[in-house]
N, CA, C and O of each residue as an XYZ file, in Angstrom:
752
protein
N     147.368    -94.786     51.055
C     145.936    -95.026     51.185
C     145.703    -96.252     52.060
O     146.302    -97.300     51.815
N     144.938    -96.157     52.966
C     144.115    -97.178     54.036
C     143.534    -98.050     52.737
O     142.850    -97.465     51.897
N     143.823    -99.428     52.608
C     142.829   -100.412     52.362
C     142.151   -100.913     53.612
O     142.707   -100.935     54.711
N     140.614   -101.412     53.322
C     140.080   -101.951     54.378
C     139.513   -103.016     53.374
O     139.049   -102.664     52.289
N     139.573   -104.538     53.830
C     139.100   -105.227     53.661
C     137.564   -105.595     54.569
O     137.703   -105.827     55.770
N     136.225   -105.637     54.012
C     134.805   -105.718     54.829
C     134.378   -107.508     54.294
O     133.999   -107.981     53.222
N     134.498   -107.750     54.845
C     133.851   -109.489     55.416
C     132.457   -109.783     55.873
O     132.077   -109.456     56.997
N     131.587   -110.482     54.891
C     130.276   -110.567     55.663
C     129.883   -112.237     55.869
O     130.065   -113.105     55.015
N     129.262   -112.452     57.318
C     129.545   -113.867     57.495
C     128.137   -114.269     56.291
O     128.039   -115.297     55.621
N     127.305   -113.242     56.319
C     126.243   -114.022     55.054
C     126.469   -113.851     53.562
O     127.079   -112.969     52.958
N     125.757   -115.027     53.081
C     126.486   -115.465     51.563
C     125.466   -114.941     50.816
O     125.770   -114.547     49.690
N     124.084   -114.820     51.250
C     123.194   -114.162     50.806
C     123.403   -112.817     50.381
O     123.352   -112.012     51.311
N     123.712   -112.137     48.804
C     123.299   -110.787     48.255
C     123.165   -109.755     48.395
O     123.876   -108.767     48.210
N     121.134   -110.097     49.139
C     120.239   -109.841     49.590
C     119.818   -109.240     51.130
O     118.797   -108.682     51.530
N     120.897   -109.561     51.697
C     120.663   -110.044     53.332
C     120.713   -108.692     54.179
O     120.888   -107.636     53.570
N     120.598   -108.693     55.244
C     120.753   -106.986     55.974
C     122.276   -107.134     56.304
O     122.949   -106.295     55.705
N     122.966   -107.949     57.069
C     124.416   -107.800     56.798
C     124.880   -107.335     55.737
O     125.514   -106.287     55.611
N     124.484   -108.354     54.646
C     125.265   -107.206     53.006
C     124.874   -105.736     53.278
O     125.682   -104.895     53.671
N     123.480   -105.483     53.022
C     123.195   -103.685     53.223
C     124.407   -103.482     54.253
O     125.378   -102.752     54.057
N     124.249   -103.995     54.995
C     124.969   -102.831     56.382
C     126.376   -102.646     55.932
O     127.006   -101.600     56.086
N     126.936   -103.978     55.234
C     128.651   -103.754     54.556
C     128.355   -102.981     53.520
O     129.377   -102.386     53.176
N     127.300   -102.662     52.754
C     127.590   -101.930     51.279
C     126.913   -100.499     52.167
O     126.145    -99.891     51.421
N     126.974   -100.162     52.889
C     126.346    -98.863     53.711
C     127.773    -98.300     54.130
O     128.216    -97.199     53.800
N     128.472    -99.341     54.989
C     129.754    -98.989     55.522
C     130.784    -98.780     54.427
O     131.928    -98.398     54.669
N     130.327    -99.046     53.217
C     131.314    -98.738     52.373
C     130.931    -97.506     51.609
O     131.804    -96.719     51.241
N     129.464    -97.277     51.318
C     129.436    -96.184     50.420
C     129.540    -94.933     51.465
O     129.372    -93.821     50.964
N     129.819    -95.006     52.962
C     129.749    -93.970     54.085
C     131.542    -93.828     54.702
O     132.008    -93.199     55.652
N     132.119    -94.623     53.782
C     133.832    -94.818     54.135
C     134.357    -93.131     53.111
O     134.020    -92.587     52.059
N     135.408    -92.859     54.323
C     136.090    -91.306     54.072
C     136.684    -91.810     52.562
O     136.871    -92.994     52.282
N     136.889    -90.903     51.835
C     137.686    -90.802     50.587
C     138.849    -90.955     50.785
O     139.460    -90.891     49.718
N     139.641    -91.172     51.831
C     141.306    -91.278     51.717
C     141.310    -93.201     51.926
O     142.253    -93.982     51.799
N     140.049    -93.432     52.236
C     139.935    -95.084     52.246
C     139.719    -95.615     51.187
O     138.959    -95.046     50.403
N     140.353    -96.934     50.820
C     140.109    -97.669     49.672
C     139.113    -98.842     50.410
O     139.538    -99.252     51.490
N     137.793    -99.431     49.912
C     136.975   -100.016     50.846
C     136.683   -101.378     49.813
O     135.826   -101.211     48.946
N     137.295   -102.563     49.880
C     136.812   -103.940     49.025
C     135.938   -105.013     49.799
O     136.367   -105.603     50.791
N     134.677   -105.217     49.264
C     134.459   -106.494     50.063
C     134.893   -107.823     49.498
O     135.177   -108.107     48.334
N     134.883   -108.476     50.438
C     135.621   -109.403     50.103
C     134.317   -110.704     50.099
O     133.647   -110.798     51.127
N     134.011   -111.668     48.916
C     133.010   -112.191     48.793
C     133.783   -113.933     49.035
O     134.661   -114.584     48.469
N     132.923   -114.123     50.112
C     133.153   -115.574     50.753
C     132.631   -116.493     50.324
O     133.029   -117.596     50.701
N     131.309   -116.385     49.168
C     130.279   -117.298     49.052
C     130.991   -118.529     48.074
O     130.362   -119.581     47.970
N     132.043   -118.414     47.506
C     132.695   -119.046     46.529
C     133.870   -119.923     47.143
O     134.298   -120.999     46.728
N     134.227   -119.270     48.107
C     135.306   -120.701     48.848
C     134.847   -122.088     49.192
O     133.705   -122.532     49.308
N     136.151   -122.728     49.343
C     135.497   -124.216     49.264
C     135.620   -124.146     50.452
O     136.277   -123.283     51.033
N     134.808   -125.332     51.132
C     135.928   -125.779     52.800
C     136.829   -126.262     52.998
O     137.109   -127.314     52.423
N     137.596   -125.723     53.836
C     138.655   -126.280     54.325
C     138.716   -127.785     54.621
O     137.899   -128.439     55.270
N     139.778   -128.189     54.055
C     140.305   -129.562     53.896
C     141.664   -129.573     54.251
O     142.266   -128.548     54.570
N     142.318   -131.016     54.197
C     144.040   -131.339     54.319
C     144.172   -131.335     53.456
O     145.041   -132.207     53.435
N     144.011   -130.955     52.089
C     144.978   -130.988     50.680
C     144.892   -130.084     50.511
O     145.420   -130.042     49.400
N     144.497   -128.725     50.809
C     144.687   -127.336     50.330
C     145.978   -126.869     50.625
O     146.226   -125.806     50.055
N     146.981   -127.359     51.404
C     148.574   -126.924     51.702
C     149.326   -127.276     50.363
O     150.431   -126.800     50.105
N     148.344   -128.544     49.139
C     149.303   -128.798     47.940
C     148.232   -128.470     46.506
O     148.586   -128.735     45.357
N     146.735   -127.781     46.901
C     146.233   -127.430     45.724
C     145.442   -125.793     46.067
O     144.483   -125.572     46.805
N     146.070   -125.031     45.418
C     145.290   -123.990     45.565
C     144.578   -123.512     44.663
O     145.284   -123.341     43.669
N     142.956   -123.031     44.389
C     142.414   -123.122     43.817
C     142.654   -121.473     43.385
O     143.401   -120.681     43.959
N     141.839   -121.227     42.270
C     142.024   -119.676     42.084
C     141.264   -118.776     43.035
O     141.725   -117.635     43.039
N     140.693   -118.880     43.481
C     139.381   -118.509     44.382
C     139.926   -118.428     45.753
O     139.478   -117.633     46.579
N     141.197   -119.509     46.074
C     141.557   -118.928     47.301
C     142.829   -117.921     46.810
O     143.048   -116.840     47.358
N     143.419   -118.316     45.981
C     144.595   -117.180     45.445
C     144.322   -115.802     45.549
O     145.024   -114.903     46.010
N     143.032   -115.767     44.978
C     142.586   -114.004     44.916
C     142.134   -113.969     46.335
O     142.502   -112.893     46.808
N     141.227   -114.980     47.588
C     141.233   -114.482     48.628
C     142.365   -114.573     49.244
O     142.279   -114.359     50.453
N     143.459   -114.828     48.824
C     144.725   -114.907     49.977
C     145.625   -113.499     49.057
O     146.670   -112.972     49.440
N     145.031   -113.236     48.100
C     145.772   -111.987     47.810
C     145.114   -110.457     47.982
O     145.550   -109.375     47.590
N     143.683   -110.848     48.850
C     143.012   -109.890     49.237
C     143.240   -109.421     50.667
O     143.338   -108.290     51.142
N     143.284   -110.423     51.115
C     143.972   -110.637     52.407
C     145.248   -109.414     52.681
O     145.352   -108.359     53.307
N     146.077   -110.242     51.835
C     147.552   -109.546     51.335
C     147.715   -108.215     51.823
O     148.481   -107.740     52.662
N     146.377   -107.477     50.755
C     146.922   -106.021     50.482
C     145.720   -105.304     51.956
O     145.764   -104.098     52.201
N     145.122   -105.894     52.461
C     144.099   -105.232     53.333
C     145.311   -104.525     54.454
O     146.107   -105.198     55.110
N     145.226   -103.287     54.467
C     145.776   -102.522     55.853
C     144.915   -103.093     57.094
O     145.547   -103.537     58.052
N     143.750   -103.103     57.120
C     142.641   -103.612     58.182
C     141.761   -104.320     57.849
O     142.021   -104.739     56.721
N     140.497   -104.839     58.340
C     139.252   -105.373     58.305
C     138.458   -104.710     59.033
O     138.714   -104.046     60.037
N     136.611   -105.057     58.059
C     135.618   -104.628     58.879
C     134.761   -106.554     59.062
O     134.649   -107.308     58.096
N     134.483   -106.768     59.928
C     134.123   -108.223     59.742
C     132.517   -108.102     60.143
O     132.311   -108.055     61.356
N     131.545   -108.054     59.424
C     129.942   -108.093     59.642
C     129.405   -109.315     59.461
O     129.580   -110.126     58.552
N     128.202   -109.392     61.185
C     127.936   -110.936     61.249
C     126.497   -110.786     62.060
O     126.233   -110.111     63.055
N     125.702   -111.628     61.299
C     124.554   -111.409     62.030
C     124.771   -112.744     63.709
O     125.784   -113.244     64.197
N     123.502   -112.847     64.033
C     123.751   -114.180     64.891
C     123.373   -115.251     64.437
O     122.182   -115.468     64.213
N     124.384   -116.179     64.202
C     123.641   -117.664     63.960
C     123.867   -119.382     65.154
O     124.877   -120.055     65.362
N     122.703   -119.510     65.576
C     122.828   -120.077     66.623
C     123.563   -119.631     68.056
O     123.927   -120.525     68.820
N     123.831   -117.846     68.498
C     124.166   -117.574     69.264
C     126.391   -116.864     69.111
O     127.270   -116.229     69.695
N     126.116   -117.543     68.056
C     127.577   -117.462     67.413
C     127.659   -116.598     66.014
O     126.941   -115.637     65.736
N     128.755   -117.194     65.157
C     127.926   -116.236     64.012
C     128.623   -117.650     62.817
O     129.198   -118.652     63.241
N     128.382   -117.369     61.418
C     127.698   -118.281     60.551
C     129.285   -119.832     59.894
O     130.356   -119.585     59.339
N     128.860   -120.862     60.196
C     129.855   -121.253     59.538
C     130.498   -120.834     58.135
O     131.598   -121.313     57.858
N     130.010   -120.155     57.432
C     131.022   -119.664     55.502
C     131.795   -118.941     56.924
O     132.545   -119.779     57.425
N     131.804   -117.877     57.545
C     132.386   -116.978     57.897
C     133.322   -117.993     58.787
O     134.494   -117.806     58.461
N     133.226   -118.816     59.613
C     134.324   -119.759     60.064
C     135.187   -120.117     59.602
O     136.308   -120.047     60.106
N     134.853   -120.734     58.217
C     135.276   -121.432     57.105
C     136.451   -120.441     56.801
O     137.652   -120.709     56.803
N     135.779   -119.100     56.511
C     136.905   -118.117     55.707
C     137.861   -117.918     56.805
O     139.012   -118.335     56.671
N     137.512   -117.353     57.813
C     138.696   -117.560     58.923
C     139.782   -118.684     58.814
O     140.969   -118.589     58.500
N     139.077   -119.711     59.145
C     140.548   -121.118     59.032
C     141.196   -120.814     57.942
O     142.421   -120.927     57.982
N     140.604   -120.389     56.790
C     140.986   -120.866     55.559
C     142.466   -119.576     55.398
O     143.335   -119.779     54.550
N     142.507   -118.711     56.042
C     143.346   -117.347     56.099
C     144.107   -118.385     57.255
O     144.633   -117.483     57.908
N     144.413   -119.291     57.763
C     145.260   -119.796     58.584
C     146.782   -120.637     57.668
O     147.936   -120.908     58.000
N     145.692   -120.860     56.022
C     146.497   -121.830     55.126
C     147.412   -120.713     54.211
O     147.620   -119.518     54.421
N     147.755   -121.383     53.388
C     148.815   -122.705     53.001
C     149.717   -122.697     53.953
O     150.287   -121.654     54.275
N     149.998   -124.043     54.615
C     150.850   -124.788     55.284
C     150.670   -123.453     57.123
O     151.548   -122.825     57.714
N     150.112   -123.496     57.224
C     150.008   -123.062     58.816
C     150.549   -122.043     58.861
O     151.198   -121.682     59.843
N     150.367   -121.212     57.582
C     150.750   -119.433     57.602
C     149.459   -118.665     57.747
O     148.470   -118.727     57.018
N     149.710   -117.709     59.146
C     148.224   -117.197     59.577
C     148.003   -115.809     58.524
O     148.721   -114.835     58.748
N     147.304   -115.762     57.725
C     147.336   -113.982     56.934
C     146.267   -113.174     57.859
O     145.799   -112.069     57.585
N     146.055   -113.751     58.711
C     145.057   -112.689     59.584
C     146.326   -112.067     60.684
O     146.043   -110.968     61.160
N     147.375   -112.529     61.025
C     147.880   -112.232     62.295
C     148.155   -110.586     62.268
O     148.001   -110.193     61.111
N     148.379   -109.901     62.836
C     148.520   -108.876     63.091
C     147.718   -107.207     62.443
O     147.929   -106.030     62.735
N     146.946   -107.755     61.659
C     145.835   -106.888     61.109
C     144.430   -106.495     62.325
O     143.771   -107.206     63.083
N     144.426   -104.763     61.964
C     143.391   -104.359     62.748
C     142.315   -105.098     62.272
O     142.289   -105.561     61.132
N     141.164   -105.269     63.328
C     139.621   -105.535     62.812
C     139.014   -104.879     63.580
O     139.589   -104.320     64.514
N     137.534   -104.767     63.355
C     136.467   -103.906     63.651
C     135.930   -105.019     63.835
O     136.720   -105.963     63.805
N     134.225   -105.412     64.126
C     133.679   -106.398     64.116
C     132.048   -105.370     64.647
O     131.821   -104.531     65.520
N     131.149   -106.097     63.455
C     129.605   -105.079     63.470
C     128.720   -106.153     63.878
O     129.049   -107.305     63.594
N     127.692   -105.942     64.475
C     126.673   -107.030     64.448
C     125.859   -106.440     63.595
O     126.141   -105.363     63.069
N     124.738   -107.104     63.366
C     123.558   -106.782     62.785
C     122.191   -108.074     62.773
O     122.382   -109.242     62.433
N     120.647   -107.420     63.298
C     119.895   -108.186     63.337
C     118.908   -107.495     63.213
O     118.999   -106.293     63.462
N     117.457   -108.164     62.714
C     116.425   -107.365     62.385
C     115.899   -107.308     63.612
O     115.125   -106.372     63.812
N     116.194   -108.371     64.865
C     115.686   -108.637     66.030
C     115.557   -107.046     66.935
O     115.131   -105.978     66.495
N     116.082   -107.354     68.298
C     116.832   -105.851     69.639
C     118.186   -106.525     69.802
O     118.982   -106.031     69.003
N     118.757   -107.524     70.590
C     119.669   -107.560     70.776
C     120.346   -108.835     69.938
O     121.403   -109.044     70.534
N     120.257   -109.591     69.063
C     120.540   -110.758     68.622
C     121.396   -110.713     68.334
O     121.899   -111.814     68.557
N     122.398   -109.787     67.692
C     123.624   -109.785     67.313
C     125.062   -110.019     68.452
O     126.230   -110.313     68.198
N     124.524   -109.805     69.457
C     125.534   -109.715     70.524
C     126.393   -110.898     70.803
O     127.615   -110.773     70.882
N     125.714   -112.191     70.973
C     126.701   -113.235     71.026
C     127.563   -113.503     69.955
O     128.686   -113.958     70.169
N     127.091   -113.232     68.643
C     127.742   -113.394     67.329
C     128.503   -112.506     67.128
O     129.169   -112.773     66.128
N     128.889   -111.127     67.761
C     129.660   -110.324     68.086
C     131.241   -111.041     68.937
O     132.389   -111.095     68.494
N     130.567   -111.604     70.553
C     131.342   -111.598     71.321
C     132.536   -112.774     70.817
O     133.760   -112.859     70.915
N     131.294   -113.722     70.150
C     132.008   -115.254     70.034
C     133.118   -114.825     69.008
O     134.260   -115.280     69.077
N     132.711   -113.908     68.034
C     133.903   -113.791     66.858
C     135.143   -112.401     67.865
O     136.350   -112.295     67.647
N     134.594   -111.825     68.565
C     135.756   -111.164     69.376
C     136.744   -112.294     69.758
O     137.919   -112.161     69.417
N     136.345   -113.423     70.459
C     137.416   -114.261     70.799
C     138.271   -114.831     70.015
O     139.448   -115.115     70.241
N     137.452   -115.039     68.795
C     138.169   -116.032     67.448
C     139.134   -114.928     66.821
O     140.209   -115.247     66.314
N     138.775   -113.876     66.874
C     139.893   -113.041     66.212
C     140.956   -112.852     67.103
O     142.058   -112.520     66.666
N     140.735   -113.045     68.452
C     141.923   -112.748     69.315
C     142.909   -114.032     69.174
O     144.137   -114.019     69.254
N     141.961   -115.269     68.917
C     143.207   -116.208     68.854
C     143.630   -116.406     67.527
O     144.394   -117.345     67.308
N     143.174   -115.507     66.385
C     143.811   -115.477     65.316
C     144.721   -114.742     64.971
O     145.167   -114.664     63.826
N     145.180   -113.978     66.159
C     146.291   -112.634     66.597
C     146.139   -111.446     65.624
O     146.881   -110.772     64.910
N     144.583   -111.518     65.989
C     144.056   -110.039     64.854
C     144.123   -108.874     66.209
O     143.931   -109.162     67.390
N     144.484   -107.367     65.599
C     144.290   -106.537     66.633
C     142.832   -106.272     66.693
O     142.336   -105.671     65.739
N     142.112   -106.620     67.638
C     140.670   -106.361     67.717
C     140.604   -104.908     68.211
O     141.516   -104.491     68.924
N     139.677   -104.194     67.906
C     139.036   -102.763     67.803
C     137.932   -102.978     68.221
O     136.906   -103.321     67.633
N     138.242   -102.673     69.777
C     137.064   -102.812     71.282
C     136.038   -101.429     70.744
O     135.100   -101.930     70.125
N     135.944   -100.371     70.761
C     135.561    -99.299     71.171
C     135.860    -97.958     69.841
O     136.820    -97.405     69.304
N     133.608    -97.914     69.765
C     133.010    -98.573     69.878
C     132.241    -99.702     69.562
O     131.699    -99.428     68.492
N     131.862   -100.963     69.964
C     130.877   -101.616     69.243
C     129.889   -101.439     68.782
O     129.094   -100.814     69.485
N     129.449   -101.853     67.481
C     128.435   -101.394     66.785
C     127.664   -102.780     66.748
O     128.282   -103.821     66.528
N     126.104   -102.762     67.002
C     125.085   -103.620     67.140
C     124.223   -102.378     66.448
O     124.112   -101.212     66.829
N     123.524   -103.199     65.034
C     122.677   -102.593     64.297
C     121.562   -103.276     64.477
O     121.570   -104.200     63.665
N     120.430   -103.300     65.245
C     119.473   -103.985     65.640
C     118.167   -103.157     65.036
O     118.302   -101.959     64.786
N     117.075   -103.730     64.840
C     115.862   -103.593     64.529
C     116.282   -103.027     62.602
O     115.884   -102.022     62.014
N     117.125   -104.065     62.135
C     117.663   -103.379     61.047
C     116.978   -103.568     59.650
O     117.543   -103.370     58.574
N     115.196   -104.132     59.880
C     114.187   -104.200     58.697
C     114.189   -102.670     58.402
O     114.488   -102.087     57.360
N     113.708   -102.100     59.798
C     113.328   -100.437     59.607
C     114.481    -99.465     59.244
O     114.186    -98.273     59.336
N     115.755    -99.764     58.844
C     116.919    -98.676     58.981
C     116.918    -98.716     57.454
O     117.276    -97.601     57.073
N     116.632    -99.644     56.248
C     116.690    -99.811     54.829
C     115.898    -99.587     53.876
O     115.138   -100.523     53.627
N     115.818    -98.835     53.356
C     114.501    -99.199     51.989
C     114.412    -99.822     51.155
O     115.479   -100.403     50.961
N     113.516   -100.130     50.313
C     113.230   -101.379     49.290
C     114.783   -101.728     48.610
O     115.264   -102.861     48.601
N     115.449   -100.513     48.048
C     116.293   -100.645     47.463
C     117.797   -101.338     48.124
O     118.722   -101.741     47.419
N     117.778   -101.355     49.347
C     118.780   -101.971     49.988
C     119.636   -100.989     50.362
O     120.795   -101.374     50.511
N     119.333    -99.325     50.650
C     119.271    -97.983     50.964
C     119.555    -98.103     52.216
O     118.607    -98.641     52.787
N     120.906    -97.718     53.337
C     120.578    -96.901     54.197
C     119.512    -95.393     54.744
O     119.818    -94.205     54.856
N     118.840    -95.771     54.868
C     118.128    -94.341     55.118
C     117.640    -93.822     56.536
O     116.734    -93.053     56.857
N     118.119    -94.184     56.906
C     118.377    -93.909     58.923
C     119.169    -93.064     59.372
O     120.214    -93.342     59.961
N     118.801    -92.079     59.167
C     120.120    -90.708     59.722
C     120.717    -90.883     61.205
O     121.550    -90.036     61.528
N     120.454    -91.699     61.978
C     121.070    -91.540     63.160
C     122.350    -93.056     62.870
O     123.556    -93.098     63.115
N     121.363    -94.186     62.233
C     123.020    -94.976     61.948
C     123.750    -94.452     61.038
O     124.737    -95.166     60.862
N     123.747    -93.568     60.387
C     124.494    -93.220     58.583
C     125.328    -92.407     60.001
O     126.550    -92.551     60.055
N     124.697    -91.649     61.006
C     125.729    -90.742     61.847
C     126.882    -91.878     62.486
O     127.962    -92.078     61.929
N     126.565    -92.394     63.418
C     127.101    -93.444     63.748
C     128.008    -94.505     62.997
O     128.842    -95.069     63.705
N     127.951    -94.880     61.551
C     128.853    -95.512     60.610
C     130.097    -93.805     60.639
O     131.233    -93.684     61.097
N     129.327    -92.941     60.045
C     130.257    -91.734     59.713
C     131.194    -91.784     61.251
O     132.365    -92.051     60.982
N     130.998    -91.618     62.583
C     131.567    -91.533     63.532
C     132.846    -92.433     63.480
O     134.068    -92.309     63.565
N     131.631    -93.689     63.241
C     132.888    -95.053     63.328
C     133.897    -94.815     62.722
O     134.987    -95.154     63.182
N     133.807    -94.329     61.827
C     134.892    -94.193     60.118
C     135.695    -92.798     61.108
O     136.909    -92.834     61.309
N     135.079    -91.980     61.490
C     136.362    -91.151     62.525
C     137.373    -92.071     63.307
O     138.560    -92.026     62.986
N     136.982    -92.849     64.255
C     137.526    -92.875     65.318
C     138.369    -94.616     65.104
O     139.015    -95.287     65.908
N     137.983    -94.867     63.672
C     138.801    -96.165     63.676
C     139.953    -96.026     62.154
O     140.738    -96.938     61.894
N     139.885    -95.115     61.535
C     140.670    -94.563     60.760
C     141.815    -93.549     61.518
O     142.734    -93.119     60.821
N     141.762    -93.280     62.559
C     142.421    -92.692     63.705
C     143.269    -93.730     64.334
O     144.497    -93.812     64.330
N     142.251    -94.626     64.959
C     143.060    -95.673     65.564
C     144.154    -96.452     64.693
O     145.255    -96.841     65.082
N     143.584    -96.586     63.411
C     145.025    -96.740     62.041
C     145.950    -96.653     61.559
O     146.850    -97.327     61.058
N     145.516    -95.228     61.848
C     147.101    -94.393     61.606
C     147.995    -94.269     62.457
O     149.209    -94.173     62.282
N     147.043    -94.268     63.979
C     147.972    -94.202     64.767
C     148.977    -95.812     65.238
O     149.882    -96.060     66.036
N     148.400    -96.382     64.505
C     149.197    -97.714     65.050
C     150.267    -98.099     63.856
O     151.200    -98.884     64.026
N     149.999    -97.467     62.708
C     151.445    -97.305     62.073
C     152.000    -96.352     62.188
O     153.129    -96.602     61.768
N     151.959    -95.301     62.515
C     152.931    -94.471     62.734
C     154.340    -94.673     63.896
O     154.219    -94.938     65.092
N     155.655    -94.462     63.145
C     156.701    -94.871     63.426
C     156.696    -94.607     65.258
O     156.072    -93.703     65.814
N     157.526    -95.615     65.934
C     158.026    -95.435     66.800
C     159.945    -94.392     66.959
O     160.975    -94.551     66.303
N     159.635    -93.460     68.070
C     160.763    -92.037     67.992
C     161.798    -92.793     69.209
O     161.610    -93.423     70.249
N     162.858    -92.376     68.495
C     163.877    -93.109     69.699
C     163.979    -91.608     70.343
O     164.165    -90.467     69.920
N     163.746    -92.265     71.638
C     163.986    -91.169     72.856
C     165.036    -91.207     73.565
O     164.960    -91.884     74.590
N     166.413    -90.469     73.244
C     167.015    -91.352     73.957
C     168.017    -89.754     74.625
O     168.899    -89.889     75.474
């Protein structure tokens, strides 16, 4: 079974990022196991976390662990996307300068109630994952924009053309998954 670990840079509940991660999860294929992973409880990063680990990073460094991939959802903040979500990044760099992000697929979603706002907070975390030696998953990008109107009161996807588009995504990056573990054939 595919674990996917889903990451949202907001700490807020409430927020349209959360909807859009609890959308991408209740719209994830059945052969996927789908956890979010809740950031709002980490501390910041400091120099004594290499000799005290709290429980809170234990269970996030053992969530980490078992994730086959990531989905990482981020609205824009200041053009970038939110310091908690920074925070959790470095903090997957610790104990003692062991990276748990390195070599794990990611996805990366924007989302804004705006048209285009999500885009820099997209691009800026494309780079940060590249120097965190995450395999980034170019194609396609997903920018969920004008995303008051895609939800109902209840915090409901109800937008049949993104519910199509999440369903697509969940094709073509559960594909890209498998195919990147599947064994290499000596040709010889």
């Amino acid at each position: 079974m595919i674990t996917i670990v889903v990451v949202t840079g907001s700490l807020d509940s409430g927020s349209y990022t959360m909807k859009l991660v609890k959308a991408l999860k209740f719209h994830a294929p059945k052969s996927i196991e789908c956890k979010i992973l809740d950031i709002s409880k980490l501390p910041y990063i400091r120099e004594d976390f290499e000799f005290t680990l709290s429980s809170s990073l234990n269970e996030f460094y053992s969530k980490i662990d078992t994730a086959t991939a990531f989905i990482i959802a981020t609205a824009e903040y200041k053009r970038s996307y939110s310091p908690a979500l920074r925070n959790a990044l470095d903090l997957g760099l610790e104990p003692n300068g062991n990276n748990k992000w390195a070599g794990k697929p990611v996805s990366i979603f924007g989302c804004t109630p705006y048209n285009l706002n999500a885009f820099g907070g997209v691009r800026q975390l494309k780079v940060a994952l590249e120097q965190f030696h995450m395999e980034v998953f170019y194609k396609p990008d997903f920018y969920l924009c004008d995303v008051i109107d895609k939800f109902n009161e209840s915090g409901i996807l109800t937008d049949q053309a993104t519910q199509k588009v999440i369903t697509d995504f969940w094709d073509v990056f559960v594909k890209w998954i498998n195919q990147r573990n599947m064994p290499l054939t000596n040709c010889s």
